[in-house]
N, C-alpha and C positions, 0 to 999 in steps of 0.2 A: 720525598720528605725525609729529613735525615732522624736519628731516633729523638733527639732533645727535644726535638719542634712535635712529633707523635707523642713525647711525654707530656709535652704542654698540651697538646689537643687533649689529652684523655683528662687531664684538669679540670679541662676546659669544660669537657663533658660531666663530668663531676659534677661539677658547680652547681650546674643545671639542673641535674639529676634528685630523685626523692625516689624514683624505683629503682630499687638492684640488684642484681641478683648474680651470685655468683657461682661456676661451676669446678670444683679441682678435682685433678685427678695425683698419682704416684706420683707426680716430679717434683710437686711440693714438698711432699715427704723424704722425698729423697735429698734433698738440702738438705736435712734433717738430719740424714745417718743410718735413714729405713731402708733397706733393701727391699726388690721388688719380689723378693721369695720366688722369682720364677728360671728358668735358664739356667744356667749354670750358677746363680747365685739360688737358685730354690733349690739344690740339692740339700739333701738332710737325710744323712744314715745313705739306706739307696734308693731313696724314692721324691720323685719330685709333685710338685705340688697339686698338677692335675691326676695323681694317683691319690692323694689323702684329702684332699678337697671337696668329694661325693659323697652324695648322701651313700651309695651302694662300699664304701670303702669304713664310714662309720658304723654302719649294719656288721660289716664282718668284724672289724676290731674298733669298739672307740675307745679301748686302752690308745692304740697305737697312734689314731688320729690327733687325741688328745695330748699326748705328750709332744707330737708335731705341733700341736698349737701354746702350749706351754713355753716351750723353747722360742717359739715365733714370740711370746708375749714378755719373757726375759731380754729380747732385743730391745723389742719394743718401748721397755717399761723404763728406761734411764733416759730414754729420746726426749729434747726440750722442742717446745715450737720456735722457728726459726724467724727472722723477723718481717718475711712475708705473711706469715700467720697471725701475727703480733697487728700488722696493718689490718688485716681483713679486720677482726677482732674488736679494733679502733673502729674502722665502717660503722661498726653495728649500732654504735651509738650513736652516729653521726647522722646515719639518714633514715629519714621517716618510716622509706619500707626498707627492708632489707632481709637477705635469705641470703645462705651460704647450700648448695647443692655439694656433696662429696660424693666423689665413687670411694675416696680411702676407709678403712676399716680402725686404723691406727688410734684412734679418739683424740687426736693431734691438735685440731681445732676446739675441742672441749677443754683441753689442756690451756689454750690458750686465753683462756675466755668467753667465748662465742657460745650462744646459747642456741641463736635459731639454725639450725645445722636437718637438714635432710638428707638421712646416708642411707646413698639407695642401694649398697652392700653390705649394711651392716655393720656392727661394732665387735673386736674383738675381744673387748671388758667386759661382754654382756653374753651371758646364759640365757638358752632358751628350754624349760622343760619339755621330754617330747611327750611328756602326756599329757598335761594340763595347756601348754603355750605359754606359759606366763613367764616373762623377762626380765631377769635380774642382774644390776652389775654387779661384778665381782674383781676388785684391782688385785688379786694377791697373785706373784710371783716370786719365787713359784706356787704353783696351786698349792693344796691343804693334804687335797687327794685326788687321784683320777684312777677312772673318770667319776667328775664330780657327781652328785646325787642331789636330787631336788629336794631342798629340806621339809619341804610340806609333805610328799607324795611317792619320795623316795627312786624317785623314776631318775633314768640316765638325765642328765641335762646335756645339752650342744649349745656348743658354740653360736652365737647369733648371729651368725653372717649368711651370705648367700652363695651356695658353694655351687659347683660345674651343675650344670643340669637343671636345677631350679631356676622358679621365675622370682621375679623381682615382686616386692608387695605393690600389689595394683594403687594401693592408698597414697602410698609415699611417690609411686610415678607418677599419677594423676596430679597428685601436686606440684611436683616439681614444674611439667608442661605448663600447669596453670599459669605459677608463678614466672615461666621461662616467657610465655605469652601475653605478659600483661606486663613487666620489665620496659623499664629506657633504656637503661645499661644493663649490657650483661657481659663477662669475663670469666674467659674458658682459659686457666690456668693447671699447666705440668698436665695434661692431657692429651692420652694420642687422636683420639677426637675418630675413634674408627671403633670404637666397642658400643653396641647398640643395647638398649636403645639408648644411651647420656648421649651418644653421637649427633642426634635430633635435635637434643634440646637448643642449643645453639640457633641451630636451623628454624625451630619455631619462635625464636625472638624477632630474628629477624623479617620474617614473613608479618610477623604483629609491628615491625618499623624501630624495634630497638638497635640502637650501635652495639655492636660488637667490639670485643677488646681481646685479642689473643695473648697469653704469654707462655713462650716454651722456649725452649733448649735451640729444637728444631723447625723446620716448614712442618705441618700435618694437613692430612686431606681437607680440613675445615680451611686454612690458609687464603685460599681462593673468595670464599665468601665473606670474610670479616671486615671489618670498615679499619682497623686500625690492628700489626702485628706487630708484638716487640720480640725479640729473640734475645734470650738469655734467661737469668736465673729470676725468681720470682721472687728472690728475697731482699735483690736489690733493685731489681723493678719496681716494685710495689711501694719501697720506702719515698720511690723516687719523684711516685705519680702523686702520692701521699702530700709530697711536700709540695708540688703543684699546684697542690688543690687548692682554692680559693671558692670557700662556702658562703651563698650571701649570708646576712644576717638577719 
């Protein structure tokens, strides 16, 4: 099937469609202008990200962490959502159910618009006290001070993400499976589709009879199981399927 006639199939599937759910990972963002902070592109000063990303590297300095994530939030913070984002965004309005799944931390789809957003690593605008738990965003860059201080309790605050070593909040996975489980369409986009557990979700759509939709750069391990693969960017794929769509009325 050549890609035009896969564009029109996923239309097609649209059309149809009132559940959906979506899952992205870095490659979206990376249209964007986000680097993935890791490899050679995660260098910063001399240390790369799976040294300042632990809880055991906060413990000893979260001056130093902090200002790693300061810098990471000065990239961050000029970044526009690109016009793959701009369609998900559109979706949300469009269909009855809908859920956006992010592994990204960027708040890139917030930016955009999109409300119902399940980020199962965390936001990097948001503080988390470590003595109380309680969660606050915070857009300024640069910070004010670091490392910042809980204004109620005076306690360090961290970053609200999910760093090496920790698990994912059981709340926010449970849903996500829920939602991946009960989906017609679901769409695993800029995802390598091998980091566990979001690697599943996919996998339990289709065991529940939903079509799959991949869209990446590259083939990834999920590749073999999808009902339908586009290869390329998501920001012109997405526009593309977008205009396909034909919703009854």
């Amino acid at each position: 099937m050549s890609e035009n006639a896969d564009i029109s199939a996923v239309g097609e599937l649209l059309g149809e469609a009132n559940r959906v759910v979506i899952l992205t990972g870095a490659g979206i963002s990376a249209e964007s202008g986000i680097p993935t902070f890791r490899g050679e592109d995660g260098l910063w000063r001399k240390y790369r990200a799976e040294e300042l990303a632990t809880p055991s590297a906060f413990h000893q300095d979260p001056k130093l962490v902090w200002e790693w994530y300061d810098w990471r939030r000065g990239i961050i913070a000029p970044v526009e959502p690109n016009p793959g984002h701009k369609v998900l965004a559109r979706w949300e309005e469009i269909f009855p159910e809908f859920a956006l799944i992010t592994q990204n931390i960027d708040g890139l789809h917030q930016k955009s618009g999109l409300k119902n957003i399940l980020e199962l690593h965390g936001n990097i605008w948001k503080m988390r006290c470590t003595e109380e738990g309680t969660v606050t965003e915070n857009l300024d860059s640069p910070l004010k001070e670091i490392p910042p201080l809980c204004p109620s309790c005076k306690a360090l605050l961290r970053p609200h993400v999910v760093w090496y070593g920790e698990s994912l909040s059981s709340t926010i996975l449970q849903r996500a499976f829920l939602l991946s489980s009960q989906c017609e369409v679901m769409f695993v986009i800029g995802t390598s589709a091998v980091v566990q557990p979001a690697a599943s979700l996919p996998l339990s759509a289709t065991e529940t009879g939903a079509k799959v939709v991949e869209i990446n750069l590259n083939p990834t391990p999920l590749t073999p199981y999808v009902d339908i693969s586009l290869m390329g960017k998501s920001g012109e794929i997405l526009p593309l399927i977008d205009k396909n769509m034909k919703r009854k009325s």
